[in-house]
N, C-alpha and C positions, 0 to 999 in steps of 0.2 A: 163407205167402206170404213171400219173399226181399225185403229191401229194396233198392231201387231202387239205391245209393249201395254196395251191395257187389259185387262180382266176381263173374260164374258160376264154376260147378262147373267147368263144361266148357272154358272159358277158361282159369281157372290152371291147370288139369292140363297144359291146352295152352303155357301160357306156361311152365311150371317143365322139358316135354318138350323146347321150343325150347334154351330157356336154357342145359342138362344139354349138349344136341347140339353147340350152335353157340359158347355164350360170349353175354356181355352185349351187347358193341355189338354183333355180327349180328344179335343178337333183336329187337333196334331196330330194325335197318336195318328187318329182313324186314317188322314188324308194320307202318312207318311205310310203305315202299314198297307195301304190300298196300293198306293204307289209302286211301294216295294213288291207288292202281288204280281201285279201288273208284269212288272219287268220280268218275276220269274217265270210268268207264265207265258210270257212272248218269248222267251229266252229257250225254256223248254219247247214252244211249238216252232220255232225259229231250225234250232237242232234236230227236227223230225222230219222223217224225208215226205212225209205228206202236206207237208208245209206246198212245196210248189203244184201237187194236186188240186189242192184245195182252194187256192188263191184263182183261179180261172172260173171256179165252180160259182166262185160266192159264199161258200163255206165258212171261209176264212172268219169274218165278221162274226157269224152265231157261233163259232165254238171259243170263241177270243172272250165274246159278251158271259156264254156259258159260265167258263171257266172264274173270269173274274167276280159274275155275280156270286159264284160259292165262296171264293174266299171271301168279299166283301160280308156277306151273312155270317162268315166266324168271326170276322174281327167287330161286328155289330154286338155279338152272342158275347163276346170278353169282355165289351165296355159296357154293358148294361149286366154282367156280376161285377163290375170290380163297383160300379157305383151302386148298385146293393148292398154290399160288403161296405163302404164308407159310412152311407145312413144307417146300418147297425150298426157298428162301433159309434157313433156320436150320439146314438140314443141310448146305447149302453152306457157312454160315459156321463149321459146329462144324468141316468138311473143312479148311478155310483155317487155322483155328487151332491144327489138330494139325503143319500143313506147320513143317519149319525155316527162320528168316530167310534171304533171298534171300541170298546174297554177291556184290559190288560187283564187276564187273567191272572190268582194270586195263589202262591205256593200255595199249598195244603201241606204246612211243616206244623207239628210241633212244640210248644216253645218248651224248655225246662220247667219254667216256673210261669203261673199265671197270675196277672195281676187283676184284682178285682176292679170293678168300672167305678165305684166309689175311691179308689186309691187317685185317680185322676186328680189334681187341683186345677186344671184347666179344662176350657169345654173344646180345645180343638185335639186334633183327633190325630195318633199318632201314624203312620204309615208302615202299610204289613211289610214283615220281613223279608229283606235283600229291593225292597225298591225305593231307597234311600241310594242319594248323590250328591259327592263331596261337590264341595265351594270350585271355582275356577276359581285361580290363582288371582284372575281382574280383579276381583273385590277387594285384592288390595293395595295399599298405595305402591304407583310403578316406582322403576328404583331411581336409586340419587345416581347424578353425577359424580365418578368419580374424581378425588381431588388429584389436581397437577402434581408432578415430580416436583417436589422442595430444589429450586437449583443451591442451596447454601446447604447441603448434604458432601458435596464434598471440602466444602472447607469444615464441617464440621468433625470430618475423618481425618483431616490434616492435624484437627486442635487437636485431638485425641492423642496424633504419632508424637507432635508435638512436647505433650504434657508425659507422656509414657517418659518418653527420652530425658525429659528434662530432671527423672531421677533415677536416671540412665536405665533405664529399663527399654530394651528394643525389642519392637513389635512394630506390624504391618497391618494396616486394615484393607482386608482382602475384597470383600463384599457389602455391600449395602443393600438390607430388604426394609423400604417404605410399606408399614402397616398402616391397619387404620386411625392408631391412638399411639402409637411407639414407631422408632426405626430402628430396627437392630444394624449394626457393626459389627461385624466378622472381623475380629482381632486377632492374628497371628502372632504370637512370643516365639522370638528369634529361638533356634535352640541353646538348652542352660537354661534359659530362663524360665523359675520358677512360677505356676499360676498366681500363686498367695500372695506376691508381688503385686499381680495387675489388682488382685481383688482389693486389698489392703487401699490399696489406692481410689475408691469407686469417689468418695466427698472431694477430692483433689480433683476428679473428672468431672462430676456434678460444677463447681466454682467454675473453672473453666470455658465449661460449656453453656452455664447462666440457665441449665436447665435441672430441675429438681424435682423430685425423685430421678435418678435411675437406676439400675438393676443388673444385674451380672447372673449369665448364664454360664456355668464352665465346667464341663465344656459344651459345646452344642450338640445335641445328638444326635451320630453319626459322623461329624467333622472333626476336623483336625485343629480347632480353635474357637474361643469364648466368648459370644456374645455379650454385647455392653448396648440398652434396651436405650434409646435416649427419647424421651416423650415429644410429638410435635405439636408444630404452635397450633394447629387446628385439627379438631379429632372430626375425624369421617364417621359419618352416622353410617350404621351397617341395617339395612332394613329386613325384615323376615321374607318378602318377595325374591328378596336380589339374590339371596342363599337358596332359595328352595327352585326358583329358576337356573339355579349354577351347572354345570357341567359335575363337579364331587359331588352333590347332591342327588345327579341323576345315577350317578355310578354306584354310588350306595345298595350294596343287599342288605343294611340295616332292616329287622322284620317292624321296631318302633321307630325309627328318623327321627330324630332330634336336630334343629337347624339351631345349632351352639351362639356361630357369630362366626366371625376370620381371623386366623395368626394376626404377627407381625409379621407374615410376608404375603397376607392379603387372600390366599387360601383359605377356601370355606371349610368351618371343623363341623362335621356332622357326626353325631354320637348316636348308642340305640342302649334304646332303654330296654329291651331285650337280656341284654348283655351284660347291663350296668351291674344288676338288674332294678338298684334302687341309688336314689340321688340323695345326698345331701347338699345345701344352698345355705353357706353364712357369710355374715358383710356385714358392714357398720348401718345405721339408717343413711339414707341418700346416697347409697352406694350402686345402686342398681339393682338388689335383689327381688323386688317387685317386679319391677319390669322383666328381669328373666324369666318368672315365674308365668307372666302374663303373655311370655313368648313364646313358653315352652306350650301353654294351652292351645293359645292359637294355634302353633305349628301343624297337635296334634288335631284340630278342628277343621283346618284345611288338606287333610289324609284320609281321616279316618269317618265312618258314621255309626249312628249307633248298635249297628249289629254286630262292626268290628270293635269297637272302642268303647268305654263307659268310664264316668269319674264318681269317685266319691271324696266332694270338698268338704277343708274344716278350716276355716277363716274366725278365728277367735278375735278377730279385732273388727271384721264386721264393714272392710273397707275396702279388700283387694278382689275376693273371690264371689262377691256377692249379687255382683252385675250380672252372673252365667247363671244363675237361678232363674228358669224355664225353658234351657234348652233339652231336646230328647237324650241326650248324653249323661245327664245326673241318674244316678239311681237312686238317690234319694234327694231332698231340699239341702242348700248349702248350710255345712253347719257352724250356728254361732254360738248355742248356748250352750258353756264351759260345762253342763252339768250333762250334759248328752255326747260330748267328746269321748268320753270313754267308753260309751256303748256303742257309739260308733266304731272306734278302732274294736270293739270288743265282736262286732257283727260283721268287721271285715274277717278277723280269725278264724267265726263260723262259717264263712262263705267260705275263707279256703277250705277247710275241715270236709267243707259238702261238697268242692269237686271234688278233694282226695279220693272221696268214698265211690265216685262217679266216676273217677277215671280207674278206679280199682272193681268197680261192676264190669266195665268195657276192656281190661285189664291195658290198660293205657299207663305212658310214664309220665307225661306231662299235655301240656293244653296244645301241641299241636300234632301230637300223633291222636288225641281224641279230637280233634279237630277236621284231622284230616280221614279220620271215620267216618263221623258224622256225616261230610261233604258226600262219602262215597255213599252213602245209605241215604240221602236225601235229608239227613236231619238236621235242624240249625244249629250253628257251629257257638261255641261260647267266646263271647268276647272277651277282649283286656280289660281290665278291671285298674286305673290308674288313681292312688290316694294320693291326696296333696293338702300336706298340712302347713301352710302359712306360717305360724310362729309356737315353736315348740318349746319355747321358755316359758308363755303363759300356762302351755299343759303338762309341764313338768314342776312348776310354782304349784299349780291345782291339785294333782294325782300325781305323783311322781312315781311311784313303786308300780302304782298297775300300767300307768303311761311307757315309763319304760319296761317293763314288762313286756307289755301287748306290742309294742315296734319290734323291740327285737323276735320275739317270736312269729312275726312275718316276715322279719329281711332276713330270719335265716329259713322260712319252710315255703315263703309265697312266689317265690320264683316259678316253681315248678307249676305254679297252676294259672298264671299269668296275671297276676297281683302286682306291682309294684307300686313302691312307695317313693314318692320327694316331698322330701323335708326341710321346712326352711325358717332360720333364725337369725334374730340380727342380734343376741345375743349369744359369744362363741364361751360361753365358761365350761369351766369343768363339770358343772353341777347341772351344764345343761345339756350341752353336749358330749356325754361320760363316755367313759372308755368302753362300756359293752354295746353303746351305740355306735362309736365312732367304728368298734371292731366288724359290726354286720352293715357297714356302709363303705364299702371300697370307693366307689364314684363318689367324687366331691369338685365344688367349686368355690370358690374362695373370694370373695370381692374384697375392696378395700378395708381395713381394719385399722384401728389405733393402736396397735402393739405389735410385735415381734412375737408375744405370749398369744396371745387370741390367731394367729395366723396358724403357731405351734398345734395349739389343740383343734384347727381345722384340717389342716394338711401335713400335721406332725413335723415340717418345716415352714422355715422364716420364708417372706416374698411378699407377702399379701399386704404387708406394711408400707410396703413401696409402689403396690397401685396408683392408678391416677383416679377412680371410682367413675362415676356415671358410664358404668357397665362394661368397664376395663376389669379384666379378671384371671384367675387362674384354674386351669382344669385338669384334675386329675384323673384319668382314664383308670377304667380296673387293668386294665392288663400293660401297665407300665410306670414306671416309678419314678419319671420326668413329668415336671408340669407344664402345661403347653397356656402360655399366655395366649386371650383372648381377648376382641373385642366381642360384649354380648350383641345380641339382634334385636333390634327395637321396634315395638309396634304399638304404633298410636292409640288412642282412645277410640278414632274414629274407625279407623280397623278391626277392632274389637268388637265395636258396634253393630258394625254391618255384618259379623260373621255371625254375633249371636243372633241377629236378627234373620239372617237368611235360617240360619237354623229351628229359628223358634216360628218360622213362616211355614216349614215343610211339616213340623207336628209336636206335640208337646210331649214331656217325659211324661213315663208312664212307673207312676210309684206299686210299688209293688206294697198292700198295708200291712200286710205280716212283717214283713220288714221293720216300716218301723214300730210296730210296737215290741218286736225285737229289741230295737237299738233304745227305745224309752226301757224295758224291761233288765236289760244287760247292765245300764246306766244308774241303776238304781245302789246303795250302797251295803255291799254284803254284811252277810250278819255277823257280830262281833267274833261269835261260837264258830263260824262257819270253816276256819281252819281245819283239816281234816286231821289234824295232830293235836288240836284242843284235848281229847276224849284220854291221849294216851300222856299227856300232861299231866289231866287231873288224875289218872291211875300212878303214872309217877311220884302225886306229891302222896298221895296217899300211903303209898311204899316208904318213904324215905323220910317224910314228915317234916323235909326241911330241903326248899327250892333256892336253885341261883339261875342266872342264864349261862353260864359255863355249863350247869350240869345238864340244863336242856342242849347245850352242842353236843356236850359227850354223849350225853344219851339217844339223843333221836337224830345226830348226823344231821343239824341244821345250822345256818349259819348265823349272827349274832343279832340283824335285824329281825329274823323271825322269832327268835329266841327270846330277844328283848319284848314282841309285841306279845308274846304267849303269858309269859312274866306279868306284864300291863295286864293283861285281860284276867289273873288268875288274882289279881291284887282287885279289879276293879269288881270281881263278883265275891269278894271275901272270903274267897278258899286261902289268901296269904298273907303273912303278914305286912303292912310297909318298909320300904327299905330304911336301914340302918346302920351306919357305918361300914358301910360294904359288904357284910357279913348275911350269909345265905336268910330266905326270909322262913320264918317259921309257919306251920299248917295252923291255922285257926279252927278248921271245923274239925269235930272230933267223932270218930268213928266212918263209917263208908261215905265215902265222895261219891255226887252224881252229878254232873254236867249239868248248870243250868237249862230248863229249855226255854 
């Protein structure tokens, strides 16, 4: 006799035959849903009053057997589709994974201008428009650690109350903000006391505090008292990751971001070139202006791609902007040679000239109401167009008259069509930075300088003298007339590296050749005659028979340099006499004058 607590014969055969067929879980299912049959079907003939009929008959058995054979055949019928249904799906999927990756279908836009396949200097290939993607932030170096609270900060607000007092002058230092290069001191003057007192005193506080330079803000803006900047013993490197990952940086609806650097109270200053809508950058050599400039590229490298953004470099020294020659961003090769700098600026003018004319076809005001045309019509949107000229004292030594010329007439009309210009010298003179330029550059920054006078003609105020330099600086915002001291943001060579390399990995710039033979053609030097008041010169001398350059102001409403060159030119073709004691110059040819051709 079998014990009770073991398995039939007939059973595990059955269970091991299931099992072989189906797999574990169906065996389940099937024995559980048989199971479950079973009981509702004894359950149902249980409740039937033919129940005790039939059980005397022998009935009972064949309709019990009946009944359970049908449900056993449905729940058979369910487990032989669902495992149908498994083996297609996995032969589908094995079908799927032999297929090759889809490829990306590509706009059918447009471009403005088309560049011929010979304009290329590279043979890699650039990537159609809108499927270009900015850098992740990793590429570049993660941030520093920041430096510890200085614990000898407050004795150093002590020595301050200290030295105030001791020429009786009472004052309280309220607050201390640790920057990255400076700490400022929130200095209260008791009331009565005058500020010109504290300030008067700044070399007494310097000795004092055995720290030199520092700087006086007064008053602070918005507060009720004048900061006194005191430089510390170790400057915090401020990197371009750590501001562009910041909290103000994200807050930013800047449409250009500029990642500046941090106050002296450790706040990230984000500016937009937007706005600006053109920078000027001057500072002594080794003051940091390179580096800003190479921060300010990057920034815009790790935002923007080339359908949003484009640059046109002019590196006259052949040392700073040179390394970015081959990424997709240039619209032309970077430029060194001093004799193509002016048809370069001369071909940026034309470029503005050609949206103007483009946003007045579309009747548009500026580049993002036709921008945001464009988007809605499916058409490709034009980008920012960003000039960066390195050092503007070699191209004002070169061309002065067309150089200044050609800038100002883009920082007063290139706003509108999304041109902007940053301009940077490390020479701040008059002659270089003149007053028509300094007047269509409201945005400036100022690094360290060797005078009081060169600070003046950057920022039309003193400060800049008192810098500490290696990218300590002052910023002047267009839309306020306080300067906000800065540490600038630093980025390595080797971040640099990787960004032009990632960029010059996705595809190469695509020169446009009309272009340059534009900017060779522009570059070339006009013709002596070519003045369009030459003509009514030589009809003047003819008249009068006797030339000065006063009578060219009086008469043709010009001013004394063009006057003078007209003079030059009418002496050099020998329609006049040489000059002679001052005295107006006589007509030499006699009878009708005709313009050299």
């Amino acid at each position: 006799m079998l014990d009770a607590r073991t398995p039939g014969i007939l059973g595990h055969r059955f269970a091991g035959w299931l099992t072989s067929l189906l797999g574990g879980p169906p065996s389940v299912l099937l024995v559980v849903a048989g199971a479950g049959l079973c009981a509702i079907a004894a359950a149902d003939l249980r409740a039937n009053q033919i129940w005790h009929a039939l059980r005397a008959s022998g009935q009972l058995t064949w309709e019990l057997t009946t009944t359970a054979a049908g449900y056993v055949a449905d729940v058979f019928g369910i487990v032989a589709e669902w495992v149908r249904d498994r083996r297609a799906v996995a032969s589908v999927r094995k079908l799927a994974n032999s297929l090759p990756d889809p490829v990306p279908s590509q706009p059918l836009t447009e471009g403005l201008t088309e560049a011929p396949a010979e304009a290329a200097v590279e043979t890699r290939k650039a990537l159609p428009s809108g499927a270009w993607e900015a850098p992740s932030l990793e590429i570049l170096a993660p941030r520093r650690p920041t430096e510890p609270v200085d614990p000898h900060l407050r004795d150093q607000a002590r020595v301050i109350e200290e030295t105030l007092a001791s020429f009786g002058i009472e004052a309280r230092v309220l607050e201390i903000n640790q920057g990255p290069a400076v700490t400022q001191f929130g200095v209260e003057p008791a009331p009565g006391v005058p500020v010109s007192r504290i300030l008067a005193r700044m070399n007494d506080l310097a000795l004092r505090l055995g720290a030199a330079p520092i700087r006086m803000e007064a008053p602070v803006p918005g507060r009720r008292m004048l900061g006194i900047e005191v430089p510390n013993l170790r400057v915090s490197v401020v990197g371009l990751r750590e501001v562009l990952e910041s909290e103000g940086f994200a807050r930013s609806k800047a449409q250009i971001p500029l990642a500046l650097g941090r106050d002296i109270a450790g706040k990230p200053v984000v500016a937009d070139l937007a706005r600006m809508p053109h920078l000027l950058i001057a500072g002594a050599t080794g003051s940091g202006k390179s580096v800003c400039i190479n921060a300010l590229v990057a920034c815009l490298l790790s935002q923007f791609t080339p359908d949003q953004l484009q640059f046109v470099m002019v590196d006259p020294k052949m040392v700073e902007l040179i390394g970015y020659n081959g990424i997709p961003h240039l619209r032309m090769p970077v430029v060194t040679d001093m004799d193509r700098i002016v048809g370069t600026l001369k071909w940026v003018a034309q470029e503005m000239e050609r949206r103007y004319k483009l946003f007045a076809a579309h009747t548009q005001r500026n580049i993002d109401g036709f921008n945001q045309l464009a988007r809605k019509n499916g058409e490709r949107a034009l980008p920012y167009l960003v000039v960066i000229i390195d050092e503007l004292a070699d191209l004002m030594m070169t061309a002065p008259e067309e150089a200044e010329k050609t800038i100002c007439r883009l920082a007063q009309l290139a706003r509108a069509t999304g041109i902007h210009l940053v301009v940077a010298t490390q020479r701040p003179s008059v002659d270089v930075v003149t007053g028509l330029i300094k007047a269509n550059f409201p945005s400036r920054i100022a690094f360290a300088v060797t005078s009081q006078i060169d600070s003046r003609v950057i920022l039309d105020m003193g400060g800049a003298e008192r810098l500490l330099g290696r990218g300590d600086m002052l910023y002047l915002p267009p839309d306020a007339s306080k300067l906000i001291r800065v540490q600038g943001t630093y980025v390595a060579e080797e971040e640099i590296e990787a960004l032009v390399t990632y960029w010059k990995d996705l595809g190469s710039p695509q020169y446009n050749g009309q272009d340059l033979e534009d900017v060779e053609t522009l570059g070339k030097p006009a013709d002596p005659t070519g003045d369009e008041l030459y003509e009514r010169a030589v009809e003047l001398a003819q008249q009068t028979r006797r030339i000065s350059v006063s009578l060219l102001q009086r008469r043709l409403g010009i001013g004394y340099p063009r006057a003078a060159r007209l003079v030059d030119q009418l002496e050099e073709h020998g329609i006049i006499s040489a000059a002679e004691d001052g005295r107006a110059r006589e007509v030499l040819v006699q009878g009708e004058l005709t313009p050299p051709e």
